[in-house]
C-alpha positions, 0 to 999 in steps of 0.5 A: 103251961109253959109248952102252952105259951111257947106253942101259942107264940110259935104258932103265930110266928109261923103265921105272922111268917107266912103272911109275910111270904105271901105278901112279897110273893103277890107283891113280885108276881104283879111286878112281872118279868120284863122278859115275859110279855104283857098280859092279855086284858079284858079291858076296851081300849079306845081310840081318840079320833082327830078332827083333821078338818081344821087348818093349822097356822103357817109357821112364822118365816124368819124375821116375822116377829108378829106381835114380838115381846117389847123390850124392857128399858131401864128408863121404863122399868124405874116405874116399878121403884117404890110400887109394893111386889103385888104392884110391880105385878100387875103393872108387868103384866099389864105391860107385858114384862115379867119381874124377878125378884134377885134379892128379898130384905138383903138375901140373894135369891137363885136365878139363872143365867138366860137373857129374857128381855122382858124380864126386869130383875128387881130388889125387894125390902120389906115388899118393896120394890127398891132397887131396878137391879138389871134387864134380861 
């Protein structure tokens, strides 16, 4: 009875094993080599075409702003004092300005160091705008 069970559990070592091989093996063969080239496929591949008839805009020559992003104030940017976060916003949007909070009920936030003149940099306590802390 003995050689039975230890027969049985080498018998599915070996297959446990074996599945095991073959699993890498497959696993590495469609890896590849790097060396090798690709294989030739059975796929189509297809071609976008490129509607060239349309013209391109010029680009902008220097000192042709355009409709050039305005500038923040400090004095414009108080308006958004005492409005709540969704507030703040929307007015930003509607103005054209973004708003960054640097510190959310007394945590400083991570913000990089780039200059955005669009942008106000704003407290915010308990989803408040309370303190205009910069521009840019």
């Amino acid at each position: 009875m003995a050689t039975t069970s230890t027969n049985k559990a080498r018998t599915r070592a070996i297959a446990v094993s074996a599945v095991l091989a073959l699993s890498l093996s497959s696993g590495l063969m469609a890896c590849g080599s790097d060396d090798e080239p690709a294989a030739k496929s059975d796929e189509t591949t297809t071609t976008a075409v490129v509607d060239d008839s349309t013209t391109t805009p010029e680009a902008e020559e220097p000192g042709d702003e355009g409709e050039a992003e305005a500038e923040v104030t400090p004095k414009e940017a108080e308006v958004l004092v005492g409005m709540s976060e969704l507030a703040a916003e929307a007015k930003s949007l509607e103005e054209g300005w973004t708003v960054r909070v640097l510190e959310r009920d007394g945590e400083m936030q991570v913000a990089t160091n780039d200059f955005n003149p669009t942008r106000i940099n704003v407290t915010v306590v308990k989803g408040e705008i309370t303190e205009i802390q910069s521009i840019g």
